[in-house]
LUMSE-770271 format. One record per atom (N, C-alpha, C): residue number from 1; residue in three letters; atom name; z, x, y negated. Coordinates in Angstrom, 3 decimals, always signed. Atoms other than C-alpha are relative to their C-alpha. Last residue first. Layout:
N
SITE   i  aa at       pz       px       py
SITE NUM ALA CA        Z        X        Y
...
//
This chain:
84
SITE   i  aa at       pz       px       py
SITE  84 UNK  N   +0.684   -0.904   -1.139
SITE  84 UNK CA +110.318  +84.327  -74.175
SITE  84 UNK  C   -0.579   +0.230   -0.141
SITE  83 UNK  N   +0.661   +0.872   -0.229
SITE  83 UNK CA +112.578  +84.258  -77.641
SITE  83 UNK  C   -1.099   +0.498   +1.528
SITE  82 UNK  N   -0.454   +0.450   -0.799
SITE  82 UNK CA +115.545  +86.787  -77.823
SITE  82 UNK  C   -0.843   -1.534   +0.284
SITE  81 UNK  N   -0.900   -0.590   -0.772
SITE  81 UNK CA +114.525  +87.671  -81.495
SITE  81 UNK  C   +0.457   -0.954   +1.565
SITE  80 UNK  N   -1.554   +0.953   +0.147
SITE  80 UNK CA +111.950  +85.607  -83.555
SITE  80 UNK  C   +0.733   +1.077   +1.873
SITE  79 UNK  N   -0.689   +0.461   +1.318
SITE  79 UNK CA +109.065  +87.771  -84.554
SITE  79 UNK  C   +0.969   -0.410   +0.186
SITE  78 UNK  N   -0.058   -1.185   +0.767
SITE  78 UNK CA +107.374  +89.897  -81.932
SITE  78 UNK  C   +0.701   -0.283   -1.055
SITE  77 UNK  N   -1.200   -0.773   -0.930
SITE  77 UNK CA +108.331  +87.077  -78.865
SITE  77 UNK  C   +0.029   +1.300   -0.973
SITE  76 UNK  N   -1.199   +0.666   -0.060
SITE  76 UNK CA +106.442  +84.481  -80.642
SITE  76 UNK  C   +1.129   +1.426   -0.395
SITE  75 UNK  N   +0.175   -0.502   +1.190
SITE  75 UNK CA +102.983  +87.101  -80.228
SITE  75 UNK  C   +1.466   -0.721   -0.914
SITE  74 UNK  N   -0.167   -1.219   +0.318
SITE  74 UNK CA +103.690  +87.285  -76.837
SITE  74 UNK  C   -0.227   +0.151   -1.520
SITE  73 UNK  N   -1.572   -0.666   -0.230
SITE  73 UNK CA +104.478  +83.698  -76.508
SITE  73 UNK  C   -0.185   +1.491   -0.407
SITE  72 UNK  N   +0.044   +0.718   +1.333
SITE  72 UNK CA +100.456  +82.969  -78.300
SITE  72 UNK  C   +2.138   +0.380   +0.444
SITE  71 UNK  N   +0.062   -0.891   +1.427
SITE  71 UNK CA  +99.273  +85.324  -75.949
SITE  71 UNK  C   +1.010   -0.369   -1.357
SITE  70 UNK  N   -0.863   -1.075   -0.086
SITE  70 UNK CA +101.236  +83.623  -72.898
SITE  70 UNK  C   -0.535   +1.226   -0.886
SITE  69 UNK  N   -1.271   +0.321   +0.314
SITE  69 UNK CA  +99.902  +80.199  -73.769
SITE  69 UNK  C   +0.637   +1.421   -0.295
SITE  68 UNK  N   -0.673   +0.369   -1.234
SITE  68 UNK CA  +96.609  +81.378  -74.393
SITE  68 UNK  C   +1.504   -0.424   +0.319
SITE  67 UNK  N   -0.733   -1.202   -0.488
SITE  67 UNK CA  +94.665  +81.583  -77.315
SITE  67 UNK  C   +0.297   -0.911   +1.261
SITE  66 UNK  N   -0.770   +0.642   -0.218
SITE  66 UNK CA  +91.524  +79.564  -79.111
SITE  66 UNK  C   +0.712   +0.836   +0.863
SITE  65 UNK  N   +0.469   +1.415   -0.864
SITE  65 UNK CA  +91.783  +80.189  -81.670
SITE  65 UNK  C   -1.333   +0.063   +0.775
SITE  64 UNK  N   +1.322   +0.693   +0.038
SITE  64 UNK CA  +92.552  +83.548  -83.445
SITE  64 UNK  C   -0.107   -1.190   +1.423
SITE  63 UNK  N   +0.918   +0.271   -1.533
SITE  63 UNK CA  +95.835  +85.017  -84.134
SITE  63 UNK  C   -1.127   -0.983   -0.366
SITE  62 UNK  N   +0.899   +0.401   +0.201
SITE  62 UNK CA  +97.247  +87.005  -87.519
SITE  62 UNK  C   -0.329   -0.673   +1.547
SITE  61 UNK  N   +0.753   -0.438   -0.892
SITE  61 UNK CA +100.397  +88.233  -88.176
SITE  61 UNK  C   -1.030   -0.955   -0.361
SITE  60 UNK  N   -0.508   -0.698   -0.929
SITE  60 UNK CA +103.238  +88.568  -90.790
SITE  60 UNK  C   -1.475   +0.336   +0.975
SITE  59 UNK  N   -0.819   +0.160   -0.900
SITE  59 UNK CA +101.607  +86.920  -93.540
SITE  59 UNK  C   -0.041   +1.139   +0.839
SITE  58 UNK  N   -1.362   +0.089   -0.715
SITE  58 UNK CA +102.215  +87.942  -96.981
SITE  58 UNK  C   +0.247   -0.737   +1.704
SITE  57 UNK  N   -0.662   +1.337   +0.351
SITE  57 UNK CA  +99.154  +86.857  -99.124
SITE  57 UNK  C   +1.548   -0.111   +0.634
SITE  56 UNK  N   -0.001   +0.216   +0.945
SITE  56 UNK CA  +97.228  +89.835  -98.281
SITE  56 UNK  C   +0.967   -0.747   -0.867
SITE  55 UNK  N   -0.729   -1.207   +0.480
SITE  55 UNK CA  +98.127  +90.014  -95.274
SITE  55 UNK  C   +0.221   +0.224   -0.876
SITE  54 UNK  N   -0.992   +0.408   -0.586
SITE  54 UNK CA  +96.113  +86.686  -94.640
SITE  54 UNK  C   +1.392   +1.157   -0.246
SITE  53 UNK  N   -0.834   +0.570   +1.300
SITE  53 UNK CA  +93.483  +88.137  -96.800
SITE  53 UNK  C   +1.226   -0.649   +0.374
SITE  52 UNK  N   -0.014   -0.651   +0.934
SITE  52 UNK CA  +92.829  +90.906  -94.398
SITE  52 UNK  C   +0.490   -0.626   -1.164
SITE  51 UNK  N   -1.371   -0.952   -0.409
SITE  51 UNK CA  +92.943  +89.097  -91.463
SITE  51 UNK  C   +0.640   +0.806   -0.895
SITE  50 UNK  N   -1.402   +0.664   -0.201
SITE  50 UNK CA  +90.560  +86.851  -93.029
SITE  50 UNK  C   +1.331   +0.353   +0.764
SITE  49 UNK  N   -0.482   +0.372   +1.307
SITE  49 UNK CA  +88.316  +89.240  -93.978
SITE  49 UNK  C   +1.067   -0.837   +0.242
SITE  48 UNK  N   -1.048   -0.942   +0.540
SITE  48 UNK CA  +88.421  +91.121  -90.265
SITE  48 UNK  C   +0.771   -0.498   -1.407
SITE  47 UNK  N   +0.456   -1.015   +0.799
SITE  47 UNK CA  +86.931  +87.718  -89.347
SITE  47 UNK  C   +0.658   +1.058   -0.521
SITE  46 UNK  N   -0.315   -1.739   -0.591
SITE  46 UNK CA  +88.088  +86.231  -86.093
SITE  46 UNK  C   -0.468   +0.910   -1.204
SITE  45 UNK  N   +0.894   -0.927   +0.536
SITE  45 UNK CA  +87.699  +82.534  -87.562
SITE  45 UNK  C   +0.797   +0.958   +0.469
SITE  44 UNK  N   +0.560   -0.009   -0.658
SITE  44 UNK CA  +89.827  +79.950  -85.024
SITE  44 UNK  C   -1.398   +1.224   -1.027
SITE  43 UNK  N   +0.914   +0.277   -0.038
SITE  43 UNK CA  +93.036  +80.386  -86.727
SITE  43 UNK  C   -1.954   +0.307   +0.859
SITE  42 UNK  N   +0.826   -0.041   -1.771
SITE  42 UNK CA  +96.510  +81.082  -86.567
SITE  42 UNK  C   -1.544   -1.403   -1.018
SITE  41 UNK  N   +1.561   +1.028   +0.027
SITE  41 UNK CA  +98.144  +82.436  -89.550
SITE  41 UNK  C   -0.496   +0.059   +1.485
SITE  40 UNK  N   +1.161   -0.462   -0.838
SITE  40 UNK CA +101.836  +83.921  -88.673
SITE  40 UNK  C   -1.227   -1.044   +0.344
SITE  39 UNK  N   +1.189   +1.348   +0.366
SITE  39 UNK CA +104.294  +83.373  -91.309
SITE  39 UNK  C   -1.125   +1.039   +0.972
SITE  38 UNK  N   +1.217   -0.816   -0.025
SITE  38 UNK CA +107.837  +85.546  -90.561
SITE  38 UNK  C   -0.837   -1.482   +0.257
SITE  37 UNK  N   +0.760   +0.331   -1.649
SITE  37 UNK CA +110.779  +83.976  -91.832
SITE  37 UNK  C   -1.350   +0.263   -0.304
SITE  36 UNK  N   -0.929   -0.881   -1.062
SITE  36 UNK CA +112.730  +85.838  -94.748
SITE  36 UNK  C   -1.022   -0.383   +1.636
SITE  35 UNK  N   +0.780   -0.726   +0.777
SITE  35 UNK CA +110.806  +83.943  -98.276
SITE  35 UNK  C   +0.483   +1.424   +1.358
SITE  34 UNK  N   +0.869   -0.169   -0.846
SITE  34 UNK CA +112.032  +81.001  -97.218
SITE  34 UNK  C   -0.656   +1.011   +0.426
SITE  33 UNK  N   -0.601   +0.583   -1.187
SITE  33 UNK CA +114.978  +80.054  -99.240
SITE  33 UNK  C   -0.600   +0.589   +1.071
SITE  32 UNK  N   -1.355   -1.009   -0.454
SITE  32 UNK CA +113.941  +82.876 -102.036
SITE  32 UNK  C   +0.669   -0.509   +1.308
SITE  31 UNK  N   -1.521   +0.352   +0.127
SITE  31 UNK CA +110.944  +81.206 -102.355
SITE  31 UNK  C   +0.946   +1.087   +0.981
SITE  30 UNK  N   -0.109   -0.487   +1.191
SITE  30 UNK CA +107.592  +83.252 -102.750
SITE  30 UNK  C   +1.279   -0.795   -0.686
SITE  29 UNK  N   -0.085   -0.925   -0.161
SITE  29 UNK CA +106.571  +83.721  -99.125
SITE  29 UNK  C   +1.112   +0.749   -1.479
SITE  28 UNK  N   -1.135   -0.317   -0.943
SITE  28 UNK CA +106.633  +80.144  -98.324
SITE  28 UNK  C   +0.881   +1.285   -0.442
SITE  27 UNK  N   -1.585   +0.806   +0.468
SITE  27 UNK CA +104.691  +79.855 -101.369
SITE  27 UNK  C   +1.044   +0.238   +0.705
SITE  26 UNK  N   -0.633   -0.594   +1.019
SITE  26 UNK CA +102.267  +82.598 -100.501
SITE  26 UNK  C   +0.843   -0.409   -0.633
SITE  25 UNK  N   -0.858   -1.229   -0.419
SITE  25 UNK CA +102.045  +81.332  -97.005
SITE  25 UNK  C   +0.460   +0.768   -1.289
SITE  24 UNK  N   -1.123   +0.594   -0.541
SITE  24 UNK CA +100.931  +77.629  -98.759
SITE  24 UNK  C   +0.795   +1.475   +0.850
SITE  23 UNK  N   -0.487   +0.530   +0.771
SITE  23 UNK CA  +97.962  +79.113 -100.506
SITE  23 UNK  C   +1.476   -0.014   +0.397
SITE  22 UNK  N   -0.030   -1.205   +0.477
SITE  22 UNK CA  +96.810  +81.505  -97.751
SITE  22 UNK  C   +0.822   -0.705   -1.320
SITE  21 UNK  N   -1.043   -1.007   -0.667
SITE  21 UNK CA  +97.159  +78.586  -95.283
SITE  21 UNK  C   -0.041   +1.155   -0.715
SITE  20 UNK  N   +0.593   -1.227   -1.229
SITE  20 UNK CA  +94.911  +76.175  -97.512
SITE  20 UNK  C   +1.539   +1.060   +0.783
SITE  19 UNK  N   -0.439   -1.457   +0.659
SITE  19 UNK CA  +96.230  +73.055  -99.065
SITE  19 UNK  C   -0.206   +1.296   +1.018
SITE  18 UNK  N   -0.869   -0.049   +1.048
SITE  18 UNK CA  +95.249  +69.590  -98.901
SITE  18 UNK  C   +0.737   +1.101   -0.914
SITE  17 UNK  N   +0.240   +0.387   +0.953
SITE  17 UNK CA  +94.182  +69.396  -95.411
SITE  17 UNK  C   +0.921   -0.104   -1.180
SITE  16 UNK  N   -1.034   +1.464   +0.197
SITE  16 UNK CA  +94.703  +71.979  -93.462
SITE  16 UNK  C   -0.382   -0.645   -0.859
SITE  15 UNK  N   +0.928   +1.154   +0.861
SITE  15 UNK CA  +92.206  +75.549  -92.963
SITE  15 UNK  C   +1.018   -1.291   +0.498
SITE  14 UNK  N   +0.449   -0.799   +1.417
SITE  14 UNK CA  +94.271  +79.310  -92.651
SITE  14 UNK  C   -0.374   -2.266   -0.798
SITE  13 UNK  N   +1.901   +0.313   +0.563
SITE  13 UNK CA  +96.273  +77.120  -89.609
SITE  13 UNK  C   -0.112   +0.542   -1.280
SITE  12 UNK  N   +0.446   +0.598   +0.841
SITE  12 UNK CA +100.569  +78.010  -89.759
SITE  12 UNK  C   -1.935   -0.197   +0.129
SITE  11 UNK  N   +1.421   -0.312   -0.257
SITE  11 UNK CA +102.725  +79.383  -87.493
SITE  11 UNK  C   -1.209   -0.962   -0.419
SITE  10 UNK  N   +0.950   +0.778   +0.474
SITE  10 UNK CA +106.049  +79.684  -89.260
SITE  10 UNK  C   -1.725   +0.585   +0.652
SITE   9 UNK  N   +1.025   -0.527   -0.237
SITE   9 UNK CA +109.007  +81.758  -87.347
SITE   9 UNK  C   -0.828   -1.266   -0.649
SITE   8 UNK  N   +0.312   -1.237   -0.767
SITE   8 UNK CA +112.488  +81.302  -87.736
SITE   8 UNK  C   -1.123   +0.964   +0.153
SITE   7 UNK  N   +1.120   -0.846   -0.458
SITE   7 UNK CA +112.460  +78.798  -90.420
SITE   7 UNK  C   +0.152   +0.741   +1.037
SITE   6 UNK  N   +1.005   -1.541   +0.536
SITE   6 UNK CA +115.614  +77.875  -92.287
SITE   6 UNK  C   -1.061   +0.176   +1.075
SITE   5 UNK  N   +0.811   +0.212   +0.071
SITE   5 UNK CA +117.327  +74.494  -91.409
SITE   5 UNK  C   -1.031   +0.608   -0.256
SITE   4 UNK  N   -0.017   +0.330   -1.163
SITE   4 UNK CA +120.748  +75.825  -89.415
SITE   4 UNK  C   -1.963   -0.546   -0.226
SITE   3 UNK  N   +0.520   -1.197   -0.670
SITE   3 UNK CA +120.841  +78.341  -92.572
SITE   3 UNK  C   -0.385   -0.979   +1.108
SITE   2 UNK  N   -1.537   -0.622   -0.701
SITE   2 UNK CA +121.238  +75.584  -94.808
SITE   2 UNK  C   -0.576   +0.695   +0.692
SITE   1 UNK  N   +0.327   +0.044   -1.410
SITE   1 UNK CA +118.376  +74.635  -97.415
SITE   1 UNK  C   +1.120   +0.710   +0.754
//
């Protein structure tokens, strides 16, 4: 993967079909290509557990559905540098 195709920021759903967001952040989390950009679960459960296993698993943050534009930038704006 070239640097121009790397990740900056991954904001990912816990529930997808085919493969869960705790599954798939621990892969992200567990290549060496990938394994640098921050993974921030977004989902519509607020449960401490799933904030908890989300961390668990390596991601960066956690938001709950449904947000706002300018939550969902403020939470942007903690991971990828010089973003609004």
């Amino acid at each position: 993967m070239t640097p121009a195709h790397k990740p900056g920021l991954v904001l990912m759903d816990i529930m997808m079909p085919g493969k869960d967001g705790y599954s798939a952040c621990h892969e992200i989390n567990s290549d060496p290509e990938t394994k640098s950009a921050p993974v921030v679960m977004v989902s519509d459960i607020g449960h401490k557990l799933n904030e908890r296993l989300s961390a668990q698993v390596g991601a960066d943050g956690y938001v709950t559905k449904p947000f706002s534009v300018e939550g969902l930038l403020e939470v942007v704006s903690r991971y990828v540098p010089n973003s609004p």
